[in-house]
N, C-alpha and C positions, 0 to 999 in steps of 0.2 A: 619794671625790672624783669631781667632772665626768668629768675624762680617762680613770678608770678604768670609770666607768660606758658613758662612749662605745665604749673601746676593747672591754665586754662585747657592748653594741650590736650592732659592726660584727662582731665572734665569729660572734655567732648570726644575723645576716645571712645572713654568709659561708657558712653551716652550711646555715641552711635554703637559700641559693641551688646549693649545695654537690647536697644530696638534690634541686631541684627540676632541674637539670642532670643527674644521674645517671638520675633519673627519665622526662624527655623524652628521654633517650639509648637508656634501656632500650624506650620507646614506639616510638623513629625505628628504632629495630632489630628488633623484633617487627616492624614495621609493611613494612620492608625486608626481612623474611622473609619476610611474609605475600604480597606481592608479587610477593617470586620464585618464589612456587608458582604464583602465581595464573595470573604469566607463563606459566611454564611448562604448565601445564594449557590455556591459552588456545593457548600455539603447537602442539601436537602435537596440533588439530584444522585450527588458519588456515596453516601452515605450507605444506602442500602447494600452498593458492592462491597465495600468494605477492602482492602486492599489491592482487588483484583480492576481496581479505576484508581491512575494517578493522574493527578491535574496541579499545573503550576501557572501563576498567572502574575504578572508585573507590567507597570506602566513603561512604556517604554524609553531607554532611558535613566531609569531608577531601581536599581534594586531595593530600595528602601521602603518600595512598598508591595513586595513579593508577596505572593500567598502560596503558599506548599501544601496540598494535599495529599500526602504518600506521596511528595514529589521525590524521593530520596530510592523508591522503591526501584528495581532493577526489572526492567523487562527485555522481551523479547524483542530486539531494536527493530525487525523487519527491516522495511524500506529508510525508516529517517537514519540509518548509521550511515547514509548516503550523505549528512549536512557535513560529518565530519571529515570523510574521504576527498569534500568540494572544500573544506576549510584549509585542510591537509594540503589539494593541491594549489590552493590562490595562496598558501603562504611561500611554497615554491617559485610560484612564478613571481613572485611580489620581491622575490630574493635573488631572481634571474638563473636560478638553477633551472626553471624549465620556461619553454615559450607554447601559449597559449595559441598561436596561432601555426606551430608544428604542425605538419601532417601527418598524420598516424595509420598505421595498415591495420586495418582490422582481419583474420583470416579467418577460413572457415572453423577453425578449432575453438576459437574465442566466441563464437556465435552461443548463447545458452536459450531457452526459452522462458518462461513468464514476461513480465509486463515492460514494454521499450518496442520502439522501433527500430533498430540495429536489426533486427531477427529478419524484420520484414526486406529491408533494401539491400540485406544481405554484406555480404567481405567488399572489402573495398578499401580507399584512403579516405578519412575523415579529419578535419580541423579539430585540434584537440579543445579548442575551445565548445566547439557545438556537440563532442559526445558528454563535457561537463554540463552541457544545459541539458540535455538529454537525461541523463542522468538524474536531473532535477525534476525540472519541468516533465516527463515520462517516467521518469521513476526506471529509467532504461538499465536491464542487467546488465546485457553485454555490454552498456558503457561503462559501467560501473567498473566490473570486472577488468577491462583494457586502463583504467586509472588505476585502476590497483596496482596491477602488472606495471605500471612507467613509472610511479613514485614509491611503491612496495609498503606492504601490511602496517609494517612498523614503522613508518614517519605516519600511517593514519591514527596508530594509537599514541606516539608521540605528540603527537598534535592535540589528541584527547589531552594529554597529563600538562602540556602549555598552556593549556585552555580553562585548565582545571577543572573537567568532566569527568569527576572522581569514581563516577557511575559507569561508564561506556568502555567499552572493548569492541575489538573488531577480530575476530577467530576463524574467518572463513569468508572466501568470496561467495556471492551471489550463486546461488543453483549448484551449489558445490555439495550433492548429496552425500557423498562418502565421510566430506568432514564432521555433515552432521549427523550419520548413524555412530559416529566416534562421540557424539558432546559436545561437540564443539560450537558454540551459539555466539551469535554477535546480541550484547547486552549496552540498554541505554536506561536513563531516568528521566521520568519530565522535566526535572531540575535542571538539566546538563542540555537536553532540547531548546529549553526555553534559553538558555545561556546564549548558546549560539544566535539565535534568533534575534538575541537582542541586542548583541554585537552587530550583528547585520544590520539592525536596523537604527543602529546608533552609528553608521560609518567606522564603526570600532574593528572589523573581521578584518584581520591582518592591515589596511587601511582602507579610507576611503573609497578608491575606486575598486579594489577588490568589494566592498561593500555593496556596491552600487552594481556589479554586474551578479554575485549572489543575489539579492534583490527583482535585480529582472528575470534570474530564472526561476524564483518562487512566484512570481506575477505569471509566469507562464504555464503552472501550473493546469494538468489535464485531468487532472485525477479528483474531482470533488464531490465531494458525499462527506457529510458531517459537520465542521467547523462552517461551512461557508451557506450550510440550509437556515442558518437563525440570522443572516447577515442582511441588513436590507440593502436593495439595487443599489447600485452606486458606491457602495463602500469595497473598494478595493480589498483583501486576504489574499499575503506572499504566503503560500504555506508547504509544506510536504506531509505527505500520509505515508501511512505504513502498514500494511496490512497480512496475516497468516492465518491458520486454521483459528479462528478463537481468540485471533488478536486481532483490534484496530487502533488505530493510532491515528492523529492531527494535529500540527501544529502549523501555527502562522502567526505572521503583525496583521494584524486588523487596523488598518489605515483610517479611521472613522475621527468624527472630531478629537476626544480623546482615545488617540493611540494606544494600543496594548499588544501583548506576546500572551498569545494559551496556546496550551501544548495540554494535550488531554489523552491517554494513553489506556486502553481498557485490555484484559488479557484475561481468560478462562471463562469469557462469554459468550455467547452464540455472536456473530459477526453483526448482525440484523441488528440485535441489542446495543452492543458496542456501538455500533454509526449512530441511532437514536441517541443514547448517553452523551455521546459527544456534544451530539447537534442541539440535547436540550444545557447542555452544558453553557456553552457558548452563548445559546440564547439568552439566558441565568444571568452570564456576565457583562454579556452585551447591554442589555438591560440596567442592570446595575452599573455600567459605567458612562452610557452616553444616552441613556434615557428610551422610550417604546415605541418613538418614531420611526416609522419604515420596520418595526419589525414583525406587525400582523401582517404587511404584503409580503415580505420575506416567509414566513412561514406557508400565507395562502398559495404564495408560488410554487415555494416547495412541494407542496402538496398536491398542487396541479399538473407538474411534472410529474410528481410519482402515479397521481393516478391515471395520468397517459399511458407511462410505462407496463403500468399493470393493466390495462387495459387493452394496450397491443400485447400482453404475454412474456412483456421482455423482462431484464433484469433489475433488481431494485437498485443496486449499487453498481457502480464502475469499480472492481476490487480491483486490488493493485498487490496481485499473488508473485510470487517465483516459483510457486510451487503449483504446476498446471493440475486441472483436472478436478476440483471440488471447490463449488460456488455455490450461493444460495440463488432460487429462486424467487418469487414475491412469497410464494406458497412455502417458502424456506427448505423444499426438498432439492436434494444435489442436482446438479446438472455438468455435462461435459465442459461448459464456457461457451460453447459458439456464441452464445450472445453476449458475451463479452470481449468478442474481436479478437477470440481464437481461433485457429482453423480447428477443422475438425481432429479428432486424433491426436493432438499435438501429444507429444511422447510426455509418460510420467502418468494420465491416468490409468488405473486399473479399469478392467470390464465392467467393474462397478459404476465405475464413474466417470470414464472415458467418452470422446467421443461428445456426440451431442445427442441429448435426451430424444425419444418419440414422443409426442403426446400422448398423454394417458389414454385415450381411445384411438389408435393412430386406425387411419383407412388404406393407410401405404406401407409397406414394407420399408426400410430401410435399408441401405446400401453400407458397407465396409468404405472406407479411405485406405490411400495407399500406406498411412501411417497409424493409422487410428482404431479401425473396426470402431466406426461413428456410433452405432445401433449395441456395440456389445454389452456382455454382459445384463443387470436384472433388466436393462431396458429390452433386449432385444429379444423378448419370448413372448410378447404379447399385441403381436400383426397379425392381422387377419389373414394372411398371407407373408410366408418366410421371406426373409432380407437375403442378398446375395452377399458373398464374402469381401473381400477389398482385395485388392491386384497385389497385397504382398502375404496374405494370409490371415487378412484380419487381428493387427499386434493387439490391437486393444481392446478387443474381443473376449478376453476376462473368464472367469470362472461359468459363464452360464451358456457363452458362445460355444456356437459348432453344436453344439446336441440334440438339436432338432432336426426331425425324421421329416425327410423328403422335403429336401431345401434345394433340391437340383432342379437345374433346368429342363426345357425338353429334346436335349440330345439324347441320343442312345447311350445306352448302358447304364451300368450301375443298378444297386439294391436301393429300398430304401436305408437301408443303415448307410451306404456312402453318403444317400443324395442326401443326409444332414448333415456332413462335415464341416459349411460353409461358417468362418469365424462369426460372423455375424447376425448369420442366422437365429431364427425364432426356435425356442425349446419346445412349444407347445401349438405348432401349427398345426390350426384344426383339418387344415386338407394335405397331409403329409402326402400324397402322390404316390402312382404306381412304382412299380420296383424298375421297367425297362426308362424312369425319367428322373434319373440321377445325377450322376456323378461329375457331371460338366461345370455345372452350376455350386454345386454345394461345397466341392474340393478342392476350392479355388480360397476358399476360405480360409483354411488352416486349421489347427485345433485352438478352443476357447484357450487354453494355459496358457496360450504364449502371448498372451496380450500385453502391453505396456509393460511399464516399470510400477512397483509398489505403488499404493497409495499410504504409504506410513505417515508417520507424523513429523518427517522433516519440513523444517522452517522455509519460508518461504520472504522472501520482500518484497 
């Protein structure tokens, strides 16, 4: 009969609703396990910071097994408010208000300095699509900036409140120092990083194919130090960094068997520390979720790399500044960048920190740039022989340039008080020179004040 047949029906409804209940119970509770390790492995690195480390971590895919730690906390976005400007515009094009394959003029007024290569190849017409991977993959200002300009500030924070990145704001373009002696800060949360990331790597970011070419520009990624030192060979990390005076930042999917999004966000630490925190961070989780295989060579390599690095004298991190001029060294004392694939001088340090370092015992004198005064400032008083000035005066030639006696060359004239005028010059040259072997040399330099731009504490990405 019907009724009987019905009431088999609702049986085996009941039944399989029965096992499919049991089953997402036994999932939400693996998953609630898996979590509390996760947590766990992530606080007994972030713990000691205390607010100033936020780290968010989800399998990818699921929010349902998120872990937050101070993921809610608001930092200094640096570079990653770059995911939302690239979300911003793949939802334009995805909507045909803009076309990715436009050519776009970039001129010389749009040019800014810190990290990209825009700076380098200079004005030109660029595919609007390759300054978005730029942008990514280089962490590029100038591209950043020329997307801002086409799609405008407010469809990027629009984009944030669709997204629901209840944390992020965007208040200033890239290298826009004026906005930021006014306050004005571009703010993110690990929470809202990770968000994005995982739309990415869910095909979820505006749609699939918008997904899929975000995707390949975090794979193309230039910029690593942190996330990607505990990762063993082979396991691919899409990610971006962010990095300012005292702040680092990383986030990526870690492509490994089981897939994840960490975003790990450090701010009022020395920079050195922050990249470590990250990279033991990662390591923590990595561990904790796909197990210790490949992650001793991951780390012995890491370690081999660094200690090349510091073994040739070069830099410990690839930092990923907007703000030129103050970088750690392995020794963690400032240095101009040149060894971070700066030119010398590049405008924005002061004398302090302009320029590119002497060695602590230099045997050569140092030479001024036509932008930079290279040697200026504390570095530039301690040659055994004075530095000569740069061919526009030595700008960044700083508070200590120019006041060293008998910094001239050996043309005629001049005092020793001229022949030290040179911006670059040494304050304390122990052979300051006769008085008729001056002023050629030395006044070419300019005075130390006029060296760069501040070194304040505007934000950098």
């Amino acid at each position: 009969d019907s009724s009987a047949a019905a009431s088999a029906d609702d049986a085996e409804t009941s039944a399989v609703d029965t096992i499919r209940q049991a089953a997402v119970a036994q999932n939400t509770a693996e998953t609630e396990r898996a979590s509390a390790a996760i947590r766990q492995a992530i606080e007994q690195v972030s713990a000691p910071y205390g607010e100033t480390v936020s780290v968010t971590y989800l399998p990818v895919g699921s929010p349902a097994g998120i872990v937050s730690v101070n993921g809610a906390t608001q930092h200094a976005s640096a570079s990653m408010i770059k995911l939302v400007v690239l979300a911003a515009l793949l939802d334009k094009a995805a909507a045909g208000q803009i076309d990715l394959a436009a050519q776009v003029e970039v001129t010389s007024s749009d040019i800014v300095s810190g990290t990209g290569t825009v700076q380098d190849d200079g004005p030109g017409t660029y595919e609007l699509q390759e300054l978005a991977r730029r942008m990514i993959a280089d962490s590029d200002n100038t591209a950043t900036n020329v997307i801002v300009d086409l799609i405008g500030m407010d469809a990027v924070n629009e984009e944030a409140s669709k997204l629901g990145l209840t944390g992020t704001v965007m208040a200033r373009k890239m290298m826009d120092m004026v906005a930021a002696d006014q306050g004005m800060r571009n703010r993110m949360t690990s929470d809202d990083a990770a968000t994005i990331l995982n739309l990415i790597a869910s095909g979820k970011l505006v749609n699939e194919q918008m997904s899929e070419l975000a995707m390949n520009f975090l794979l193309q990624q230039t910029i690593n130090a942190g996330l990607t030192d505990a990762i063993p060979v082979g396991v691919q990390v899409a990610h971006k960094t962010g990095e300012l005076i005292q702040a680092e930042h990383d986030g990526g999917i870690v492509l490994a068997a089981h897939p994840y999004v960490l975003v790990v966000m450090t701010e009022g630490i020395d920079n050195y520390l922050g990249v470590s925190v990250i990279a033991d961070v990662s390591r923590a989780v990595y561990v904790a979720t796909n197990g210790t295989e490949g992650v001793e060579q991951a780390n012995a390599t890491a370690q081999g790399v660094q200690d090349a690095i510091n073994a040739a004298g070069g830099a410990q991190y690839a930092f990923d500044y907007d703000e030129p001029g103050v970088f750690f060294t392995p020794d963690y004392s400032y240095d101009g960048g040149a060894d971070y694939g700066w030119s010398d001088g590049v405008p924005g340090g002061s004398g302090e920190t302009g320029g590119t370092t002497v060695p602590s015992e230099p045997t050569q004198p140092g030479t001024g740039t036509e932008t930079g005064g290279a040697t200026g400032g504390e570095t530039g008083g301690t040659v055994p022989e004075p530095g000569t000035g740069g061919a526009t005066g030595g700008e960044g030639s700083g508070e200590t340039g120019g006041a060293g006696a008998g910094s001239g060359s050996e043309s005629a004239g001049g005092s020793e008080e001229t022949g030290g005028s040179g911006g670059a010059g040494g304050a304390e040259a122990p052979d300051p020179g006769a008085g008729d072997s001056g002023s050629a040399g030395g006044s070419e330099g300019g005075a130390g004040e006029t060296g760069g731009s501040s070194t304040d504490t505007a934000e950098g990405e």
